[in-house]
C-alpha positions in Angstrom: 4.5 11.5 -37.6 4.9 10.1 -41.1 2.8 9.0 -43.6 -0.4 9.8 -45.4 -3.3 12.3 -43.3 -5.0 10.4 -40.8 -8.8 9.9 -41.0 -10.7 12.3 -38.8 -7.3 14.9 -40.0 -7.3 18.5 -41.0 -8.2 19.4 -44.8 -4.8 20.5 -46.2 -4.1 24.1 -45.9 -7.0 24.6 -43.1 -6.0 26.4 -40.1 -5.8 23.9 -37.3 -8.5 24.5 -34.5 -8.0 23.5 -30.8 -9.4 20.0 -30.2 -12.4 19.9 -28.2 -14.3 16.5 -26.3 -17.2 17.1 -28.6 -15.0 16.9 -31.4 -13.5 13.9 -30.8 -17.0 11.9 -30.7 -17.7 13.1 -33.8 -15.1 11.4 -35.3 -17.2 7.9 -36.2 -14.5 5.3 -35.3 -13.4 7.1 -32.2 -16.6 6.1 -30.4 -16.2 2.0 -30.3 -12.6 2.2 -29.6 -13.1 4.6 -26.9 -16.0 2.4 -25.7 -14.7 -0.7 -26.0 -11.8 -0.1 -24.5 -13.5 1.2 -21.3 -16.3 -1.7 -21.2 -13.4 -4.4 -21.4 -11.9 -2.7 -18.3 -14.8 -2.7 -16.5 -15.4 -6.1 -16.9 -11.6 -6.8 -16.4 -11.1 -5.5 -13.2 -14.5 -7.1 -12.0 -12.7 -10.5 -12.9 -9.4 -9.4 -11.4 -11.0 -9.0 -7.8 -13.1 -11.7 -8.2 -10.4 -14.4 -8.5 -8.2 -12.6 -6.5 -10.4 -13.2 -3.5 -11.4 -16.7 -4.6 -7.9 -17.6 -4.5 -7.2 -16.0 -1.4 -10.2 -17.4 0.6 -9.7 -21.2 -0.8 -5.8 -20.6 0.2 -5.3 -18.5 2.9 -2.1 -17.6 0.5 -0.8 -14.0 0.2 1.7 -15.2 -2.5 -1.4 -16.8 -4.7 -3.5 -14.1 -4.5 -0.9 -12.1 -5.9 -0.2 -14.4 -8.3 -3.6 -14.5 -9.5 -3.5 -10.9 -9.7 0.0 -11.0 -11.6 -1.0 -13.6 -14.2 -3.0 -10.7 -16.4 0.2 -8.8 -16.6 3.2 -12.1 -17.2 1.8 -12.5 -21.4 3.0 -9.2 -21.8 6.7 -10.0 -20.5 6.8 -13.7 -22.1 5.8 -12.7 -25.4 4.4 -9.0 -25.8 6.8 -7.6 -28.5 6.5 -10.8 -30.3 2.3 -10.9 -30.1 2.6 -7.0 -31.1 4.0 -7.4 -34.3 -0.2 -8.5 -35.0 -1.2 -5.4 -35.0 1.6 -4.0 -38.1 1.0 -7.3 -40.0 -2.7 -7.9 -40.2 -5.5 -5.5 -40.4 -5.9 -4.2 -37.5 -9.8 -3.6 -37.2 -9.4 -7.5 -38.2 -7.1 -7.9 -35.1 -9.0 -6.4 -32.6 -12.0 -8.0 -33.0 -10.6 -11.7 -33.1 -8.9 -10.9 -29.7 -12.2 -10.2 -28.3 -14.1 -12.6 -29.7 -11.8 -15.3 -28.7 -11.4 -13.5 -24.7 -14.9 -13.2 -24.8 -15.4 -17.6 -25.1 -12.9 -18.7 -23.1 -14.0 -16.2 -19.6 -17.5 -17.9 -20.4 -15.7 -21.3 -20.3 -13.7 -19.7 -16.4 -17.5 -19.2 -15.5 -18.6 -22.8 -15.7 -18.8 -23.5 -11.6 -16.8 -25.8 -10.0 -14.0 -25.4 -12.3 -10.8 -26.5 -10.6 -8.4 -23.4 -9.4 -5.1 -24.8 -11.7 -7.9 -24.9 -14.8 -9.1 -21.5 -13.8 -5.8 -19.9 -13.5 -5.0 -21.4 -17.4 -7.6 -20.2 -18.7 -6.9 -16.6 -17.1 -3.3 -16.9 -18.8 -4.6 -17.7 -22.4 -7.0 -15.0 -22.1 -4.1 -12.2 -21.1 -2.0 -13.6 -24.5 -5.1 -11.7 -25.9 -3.7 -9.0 -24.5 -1.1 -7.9 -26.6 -2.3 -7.5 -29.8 -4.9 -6.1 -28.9 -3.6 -3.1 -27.3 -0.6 -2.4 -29.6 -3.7 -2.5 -32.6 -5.9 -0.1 -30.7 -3.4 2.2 -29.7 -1.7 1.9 -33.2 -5.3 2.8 -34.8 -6.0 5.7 -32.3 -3.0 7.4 -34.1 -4.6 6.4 -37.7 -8.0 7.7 -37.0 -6.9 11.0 -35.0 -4.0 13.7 -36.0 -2.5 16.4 -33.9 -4.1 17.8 -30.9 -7.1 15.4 -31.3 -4.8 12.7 -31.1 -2.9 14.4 -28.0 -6.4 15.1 -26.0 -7.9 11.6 -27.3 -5.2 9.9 -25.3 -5.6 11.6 -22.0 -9.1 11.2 -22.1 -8.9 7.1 -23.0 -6.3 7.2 -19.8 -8.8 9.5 -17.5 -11.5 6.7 -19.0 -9.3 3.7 -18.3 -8.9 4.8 -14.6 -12.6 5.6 -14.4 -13.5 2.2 -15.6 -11.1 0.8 -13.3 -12.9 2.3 -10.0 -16.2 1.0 -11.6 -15.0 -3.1 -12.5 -12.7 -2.9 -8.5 -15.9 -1.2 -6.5 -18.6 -3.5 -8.4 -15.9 -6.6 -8.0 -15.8 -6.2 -4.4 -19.5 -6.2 -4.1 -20.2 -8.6 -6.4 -17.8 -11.1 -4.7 -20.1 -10.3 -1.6 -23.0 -10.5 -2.4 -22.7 -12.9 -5.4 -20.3 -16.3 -6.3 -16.9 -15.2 -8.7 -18.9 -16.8 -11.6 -21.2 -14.3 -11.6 -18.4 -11.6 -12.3 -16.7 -13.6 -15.1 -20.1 -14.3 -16.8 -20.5 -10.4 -16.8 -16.6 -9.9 -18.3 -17.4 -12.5 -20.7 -20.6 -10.0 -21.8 -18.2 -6.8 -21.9 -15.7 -8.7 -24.6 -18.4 -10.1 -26.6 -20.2 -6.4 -26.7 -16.6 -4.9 -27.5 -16.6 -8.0 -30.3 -19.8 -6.6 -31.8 -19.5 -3.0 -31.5 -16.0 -3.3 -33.4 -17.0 -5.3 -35.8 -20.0 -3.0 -36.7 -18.2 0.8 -36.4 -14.9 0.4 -37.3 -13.5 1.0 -41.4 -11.7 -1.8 -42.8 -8.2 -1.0 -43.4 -5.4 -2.9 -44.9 -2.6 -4.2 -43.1 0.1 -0.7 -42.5 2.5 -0.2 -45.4 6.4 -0.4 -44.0 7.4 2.1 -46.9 9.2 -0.7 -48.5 11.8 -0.4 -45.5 11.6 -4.0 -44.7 14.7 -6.2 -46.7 13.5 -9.5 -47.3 10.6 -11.5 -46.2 9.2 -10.2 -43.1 8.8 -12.7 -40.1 7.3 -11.5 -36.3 11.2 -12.0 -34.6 12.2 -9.7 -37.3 9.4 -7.0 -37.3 9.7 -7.2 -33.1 13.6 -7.1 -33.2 12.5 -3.1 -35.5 10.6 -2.3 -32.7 13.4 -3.2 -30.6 15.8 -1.5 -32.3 14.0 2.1 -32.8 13.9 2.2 -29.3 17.5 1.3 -28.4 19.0 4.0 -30.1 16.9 6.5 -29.9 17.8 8.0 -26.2 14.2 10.1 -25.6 12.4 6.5 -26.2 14.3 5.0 -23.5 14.3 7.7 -20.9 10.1 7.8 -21.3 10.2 4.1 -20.7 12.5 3.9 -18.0 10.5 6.3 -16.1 7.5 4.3 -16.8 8.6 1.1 -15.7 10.4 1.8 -12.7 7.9 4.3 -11.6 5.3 1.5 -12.9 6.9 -1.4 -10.8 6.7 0.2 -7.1 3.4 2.1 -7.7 1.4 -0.8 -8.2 3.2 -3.4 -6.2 0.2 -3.3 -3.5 -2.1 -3.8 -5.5 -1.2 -7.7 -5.3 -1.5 -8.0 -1.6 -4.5 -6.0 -1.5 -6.5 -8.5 0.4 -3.9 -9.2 3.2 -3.4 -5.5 3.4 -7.1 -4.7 4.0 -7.2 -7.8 6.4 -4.5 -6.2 8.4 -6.1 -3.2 8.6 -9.4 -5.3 10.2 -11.7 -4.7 7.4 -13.8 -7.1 5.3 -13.7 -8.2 1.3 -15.9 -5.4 0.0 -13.3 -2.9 1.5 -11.2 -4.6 -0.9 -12.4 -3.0 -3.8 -12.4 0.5 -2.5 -9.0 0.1 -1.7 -8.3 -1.1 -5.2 -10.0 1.7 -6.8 -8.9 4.6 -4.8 -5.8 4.9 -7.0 -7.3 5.2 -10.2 -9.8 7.2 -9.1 -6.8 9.6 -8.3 -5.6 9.4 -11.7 -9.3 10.4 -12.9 -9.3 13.3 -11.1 -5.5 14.2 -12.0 -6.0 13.2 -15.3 -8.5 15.5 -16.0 -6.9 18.1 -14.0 -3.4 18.0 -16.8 -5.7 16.6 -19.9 -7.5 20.2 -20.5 -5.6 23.3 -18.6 -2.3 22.3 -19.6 -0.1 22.4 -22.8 1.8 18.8 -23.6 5.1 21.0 -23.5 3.8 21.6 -19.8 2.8 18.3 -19.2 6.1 16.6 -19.8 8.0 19.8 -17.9 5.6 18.2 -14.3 6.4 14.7 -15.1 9.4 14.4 -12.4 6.9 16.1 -9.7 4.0 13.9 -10.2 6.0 10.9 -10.1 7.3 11.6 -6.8 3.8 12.3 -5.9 2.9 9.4 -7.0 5.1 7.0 -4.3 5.6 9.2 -1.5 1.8 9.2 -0.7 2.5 4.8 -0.6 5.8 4.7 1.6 3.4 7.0 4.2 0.8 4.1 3.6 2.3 1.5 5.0 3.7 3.5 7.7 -0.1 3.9 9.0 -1.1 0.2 8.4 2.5 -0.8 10.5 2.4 2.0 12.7 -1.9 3.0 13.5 -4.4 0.6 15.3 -6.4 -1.7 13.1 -9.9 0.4 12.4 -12.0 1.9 10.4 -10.0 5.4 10.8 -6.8 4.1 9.5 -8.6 2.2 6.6 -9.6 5.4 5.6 -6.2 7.1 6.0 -5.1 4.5 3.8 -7.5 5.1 1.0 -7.3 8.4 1.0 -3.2 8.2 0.6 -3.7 6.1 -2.1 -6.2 8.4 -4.3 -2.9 11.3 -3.7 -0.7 8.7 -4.9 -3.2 8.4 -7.8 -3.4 12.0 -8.3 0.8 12.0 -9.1 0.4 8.8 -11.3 -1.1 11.1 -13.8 2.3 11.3 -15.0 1.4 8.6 -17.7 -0.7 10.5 -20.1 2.2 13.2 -21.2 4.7 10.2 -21.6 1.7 8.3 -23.2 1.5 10.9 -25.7 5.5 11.6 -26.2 6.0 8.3 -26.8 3.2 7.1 -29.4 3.8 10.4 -31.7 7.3 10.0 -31.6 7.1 6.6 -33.9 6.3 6.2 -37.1 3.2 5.2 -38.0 4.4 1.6 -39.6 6.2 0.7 -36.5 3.4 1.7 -33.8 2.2 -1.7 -33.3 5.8 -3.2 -32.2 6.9 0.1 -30.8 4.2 0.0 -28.4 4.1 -3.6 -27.7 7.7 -2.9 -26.9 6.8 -0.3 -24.6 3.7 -1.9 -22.6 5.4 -5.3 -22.5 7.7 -3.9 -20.3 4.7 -2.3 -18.3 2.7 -5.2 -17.8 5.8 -7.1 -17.2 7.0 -4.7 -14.5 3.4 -5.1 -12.8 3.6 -9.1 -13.2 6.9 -8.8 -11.0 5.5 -6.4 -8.4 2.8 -7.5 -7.1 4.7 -11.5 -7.5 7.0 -9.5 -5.1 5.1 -7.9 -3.1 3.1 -11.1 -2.2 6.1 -12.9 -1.9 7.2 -10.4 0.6 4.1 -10.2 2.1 4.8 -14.0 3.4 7.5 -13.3 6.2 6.6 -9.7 6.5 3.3 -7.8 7.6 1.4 -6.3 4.5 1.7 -2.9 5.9 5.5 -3.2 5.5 6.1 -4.3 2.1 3.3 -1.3 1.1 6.2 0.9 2.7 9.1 -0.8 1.0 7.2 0.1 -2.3 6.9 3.3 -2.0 10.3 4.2 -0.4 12.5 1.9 -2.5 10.3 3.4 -5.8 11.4 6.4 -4.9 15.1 6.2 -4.7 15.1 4.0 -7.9 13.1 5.7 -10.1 15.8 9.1 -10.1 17.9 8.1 -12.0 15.3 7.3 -15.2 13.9 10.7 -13.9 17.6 12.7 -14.8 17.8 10.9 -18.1 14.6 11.7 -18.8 14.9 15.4 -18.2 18.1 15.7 -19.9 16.6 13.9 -23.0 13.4 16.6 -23.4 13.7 17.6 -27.1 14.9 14.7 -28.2 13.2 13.1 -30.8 13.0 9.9 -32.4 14.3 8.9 -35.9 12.0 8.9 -38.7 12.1 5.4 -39.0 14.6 2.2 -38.7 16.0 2.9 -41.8 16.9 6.6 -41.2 18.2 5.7 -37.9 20.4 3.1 -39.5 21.7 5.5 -42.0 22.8 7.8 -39.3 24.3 5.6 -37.5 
């Protein structure tokens, strides 16, 4: 990586030491971005399942439910490597907790009861443009505040976090939405953004806006700064495999999560099942996460990337084979669940290509590289669980869960050969170098 010695770095000259858990919570800013991150989620998914039932009960709709569900990810596709370009043009302490702040006021506003669904679903649309800068700030200031190794096992353990909180916000959703009215869970999301608001606002070192090394001709404008990120990516052919894997492998993995409520309904169970269902696949990733986070080298890591991918859809095409093929019950709810906490294990694949990917940029360009890079993501999930709920109109839930995983895994092999022919490729220092080369 370029530039100036992170915070939280190596002394020059010192011997580096292996990175340890302990020693990553003793770096000071590491603590609230770790945190926050995980508290949003939480409160996140608890929304997600909230409204995705609501919708689903007041509509009888597989198609809105999943819309509902997709509407988080579509801000990311519309305008994510536009809204990235934030987080390498302000501060982005500064950044992070305005996006909070601002999700945190307008979920109180989606808790007022009675508010009309079309109202509701705006509001959960404005609050997802949040999205964007956000992340591409956080993950951009991970890489500030951490160097080397630390940086390496800080990632895998906010991904192992991220799935954890995941399980927590789907299982508490589900009961929630049982036991309590959807309000309830956005008034307790609205709490987790204003906490994150506070806690980054307190803990984290204000930093000036990143330094482009003078790289930038002229006066700089977001279509230009996102059309950098673009670019560093498009010719740079390791960038491209690690996203191609993660999209495609992305799109058919968490397709059913949008017809979650029809699927479990097939499967003759009730709305807290919901939740479990929903949560059984990152609590896979937990487990696997932790499993490839400690006892393996990154070199490692990468070399089981085409394995876990397959391991993560093969486990979903057998899914929907049970729900199409078993009797309705509580025995092949639990076959299902269980499938989908292997498939989780395999989607553990993420944190190496998480890794590759951020350290390979340099340090200016994070922000767009990233937004780049997740926009795509979210994207991809926006259009698989629309499709999937669309599909789940004319065809039985249990089908299109098999479609998923079988289709995933014949299209994901191609990005799979490119990305294994690409391993020790690296990116270009920066825009400029790559233009000079080329």
């Amino acid at each position: 990586m370029s530039g100036s010695a992170p915070a939280g770095g190596s002394p020059a000259g010192a011997a580096p030491r292996p990175a340890t858990f302990r020693g990553l919570f003793a770096v000071r800013e590491f603590r609230p971005l770790f945190g926050t991150y995980l508290l949003s989620t939480i409160g996140d998914e608890l929304a997600r399942v909230a409204l995705t039932v609501l919708v689903y009960q007041r509509t009888d709709s597989p198609l809105l439910s999943a819309v509902t569900f997709a509407i988080s990810y579509l801000p990311w596709l519309l305008g994510g490597p536009l809204l990235s370009t934030l987080a390498d043009r302000l501060p982005r302490h500064r950044v992070l907790i305005a996006s909070d702040t601002a999700r945190a006021l307008l979920v109180a506003l989606m808790a007022v009861p009675g508010t009309p669904l079309p109202v509701l679903l705006g509001l959960l649309f404005v609050v997802a443009v949040c999205g964007p800068p956000f992340e591409s700030a956080r993950s951009a200031l991970m890489a500030d505040v951490l160097d080397g190794d630390r940086y390496a096992l800080a990632t895998s353990l906010t991904n192992v976090g991220s799935q954890v909180a995941q399980v927590l916000g789907f299982v508490l959703g589900g009961t929630l939405v049982a036991v309590l009215d959807p309000s309830a869970a956005l008034l307790l999301d609205a709490a987790t953004f204003a906490v994150s608001a506070v806690w980054l606002w307190a803990r984290l070192q204000r930093r000036p806006a990143p330094d482009d090394g003078g790289e930038a001709e002229g006066p700089r404008s977001m279509w230009r700064d996102a059309a950098e990120g673009l670019r560093l990516i498009g010719r740079t052919p390791r960038l491209r495999a690690i996203i191609s894997v993660t999209w495609v492998g992305t799109l058919f993995a968490n397709a059913p999560e949008g017809i979650a409520a029809p699927l479990v309904e097939q499967l003759g169970q009730g709305a807290t099942q919901i939740g479990v269902l929903l949560a059984a696949n990152p609590a896979g990733v937990t487990v696997g996460g932790l499993l490839v986070a400690r006892g393996l080298t990154q070199q490692r890591r990468e070399q089981l990337v085409p394995h876990l991918v397959v391991l993560s859809l093969a486990p979903i095409l057998v899914a929907g084979l049970v729900t199409v093929w078993g009797a309705p019950g509580q025995g092949a709810y639990a076959t299902v669940v269980a499938l989908m906490f292997v498939a989780g294990l395999g989607a553990a694949w993420t944190i190496p290509l998480n890794v590759a990917f951020v350290q390979a940029v340099p340090q200016a360009y994070r922000g767009r590289a990233f937004g780049v890079a997740v926009s795509g993501l979210y994207g991809v999930q926006g259009i698989g669980v629309l499709a999937a709920g669309a599909a789940a109109e004319g065809i039985a839930p249990g089908g299109v869960v098999a479609l998923a995983g079988g289709v995933g895994l014949l299209a994901v092999l191609p990005p799979l050969v490119s990305y294994v022919r690409t391993q020790g490729h690296v990116a270009p220092a920066s825009p400029a170098a790559g233009r000079s080369r080329a």
